[in-house]
N, C-alpha and C positions, 0 to 999 in steps of 0.2 A: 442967175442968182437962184440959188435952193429954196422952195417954199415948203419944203416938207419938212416937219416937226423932227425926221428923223435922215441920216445918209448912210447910207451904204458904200465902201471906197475898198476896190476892186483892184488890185496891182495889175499893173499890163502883163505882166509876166506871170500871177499865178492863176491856178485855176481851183475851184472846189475839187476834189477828188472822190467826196460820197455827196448824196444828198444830206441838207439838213434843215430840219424845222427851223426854219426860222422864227417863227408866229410866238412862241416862247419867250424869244430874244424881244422882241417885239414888247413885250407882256410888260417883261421886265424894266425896259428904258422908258415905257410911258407911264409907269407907276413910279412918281416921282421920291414917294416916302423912303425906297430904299438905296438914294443914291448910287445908284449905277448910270454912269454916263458916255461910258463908251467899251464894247465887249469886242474883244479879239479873238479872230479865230488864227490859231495857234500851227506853226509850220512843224516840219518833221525835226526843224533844228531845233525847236523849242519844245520838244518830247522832254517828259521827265523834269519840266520846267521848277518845279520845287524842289526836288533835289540839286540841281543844277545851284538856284539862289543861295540852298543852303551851303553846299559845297563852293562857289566860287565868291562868295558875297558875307555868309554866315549870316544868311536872313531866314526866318521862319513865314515862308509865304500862309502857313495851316492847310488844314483842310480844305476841299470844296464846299464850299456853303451852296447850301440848299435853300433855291430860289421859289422851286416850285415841285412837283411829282416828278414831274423830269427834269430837271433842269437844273444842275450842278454848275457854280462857274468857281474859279481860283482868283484870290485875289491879283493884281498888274500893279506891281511898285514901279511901272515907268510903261511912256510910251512907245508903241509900234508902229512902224509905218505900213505893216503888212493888211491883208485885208480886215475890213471890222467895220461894224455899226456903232455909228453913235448919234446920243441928240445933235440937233442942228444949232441950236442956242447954245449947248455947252462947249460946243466945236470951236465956236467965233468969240467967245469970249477967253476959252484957253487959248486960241491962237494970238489973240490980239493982246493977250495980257503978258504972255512968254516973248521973250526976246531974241530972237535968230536972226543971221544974216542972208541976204538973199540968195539961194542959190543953195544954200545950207538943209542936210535933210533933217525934217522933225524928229525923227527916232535919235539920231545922234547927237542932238542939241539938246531941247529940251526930255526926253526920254533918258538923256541922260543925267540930265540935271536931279528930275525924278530920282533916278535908283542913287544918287549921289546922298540926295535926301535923306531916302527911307535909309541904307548906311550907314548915316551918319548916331540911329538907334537900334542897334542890335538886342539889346534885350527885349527878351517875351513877355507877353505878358496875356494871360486867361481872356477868351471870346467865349463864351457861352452861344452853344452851337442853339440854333433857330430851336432843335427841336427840347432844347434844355436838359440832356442826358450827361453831357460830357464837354469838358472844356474844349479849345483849340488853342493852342500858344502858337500866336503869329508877333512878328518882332515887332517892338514899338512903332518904329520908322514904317516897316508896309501898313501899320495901321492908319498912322497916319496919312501915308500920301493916299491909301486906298480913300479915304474917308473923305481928303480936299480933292482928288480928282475924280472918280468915283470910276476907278480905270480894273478893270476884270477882264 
């Protein structure tokens, strides 16, 4: 059983390719105020992953919100089964809430269900960026599932 606050889930099949700080990510999921719960580190299929939503989906994922000096993340209208950290607490309570059948992967069930969600509200609507210069129009629905899953 996991007794760490936080997991890290590693696909058998992928590897990192560069080094990355982790200790950021880190920052980020245990500062609970800004609802991040689980960050995905993003494959080569998922390059350009905003344009993509927009173009295959007509969702407005926005800009990267600025977490920190460094640390830029995009919002995640669904989930991934690729590699990623997240809380341990938010993990067992989204798994145990969402309903899949056994044998069934998470990204194709409930991930979908997710982007089904967010979908279902296309209009944008103004995020007022961290640093309060400039808006962000991200579509309603990523707003929302960003917000009840806290999925980046």
């Amino acid at each position: 059983e996991v007794q760490t606050s936080l997991v890290c889930v590693v696909q058998h099949d992928l590897v990192f390719r560069r080094c990355i700080d982790i200790v950021p990510l880190i920052h980020i999921l245990e500062e609970k105020e800004n609802g991040v719960n689980y960050i995905y580190f993003k494959r080569d299929a998922q390059k350009n992953y905003r344009e993509k939503a927009r173009s295959l989906h007509r969702l407005e994922i926005g800009q990267p919100k600025l977490f920190s000096e460094t640390t830029k993340l995009i919002r995640l209208p669904r989930y991934f089964d690729g590699t990623h950290i997240a809380c341990t607490k938010w993990y067992r309570t989204f798994l145990q809430q969402t309903k899949f059948k056994p044998g069934q992967f998470i990204d194709q069930s409930i991930g979908k269900q997710m982007l089904q969600t967010a979908m279902e509200r296309t209009t944008t609507e103004p995020i007022v960026v961290v640093d309060g210069r400039h808006h962000n129009k991200v579509s309603s629905g990523v707003h929302d599932v960003c917000t009840r899953y806290g999925c980046w």
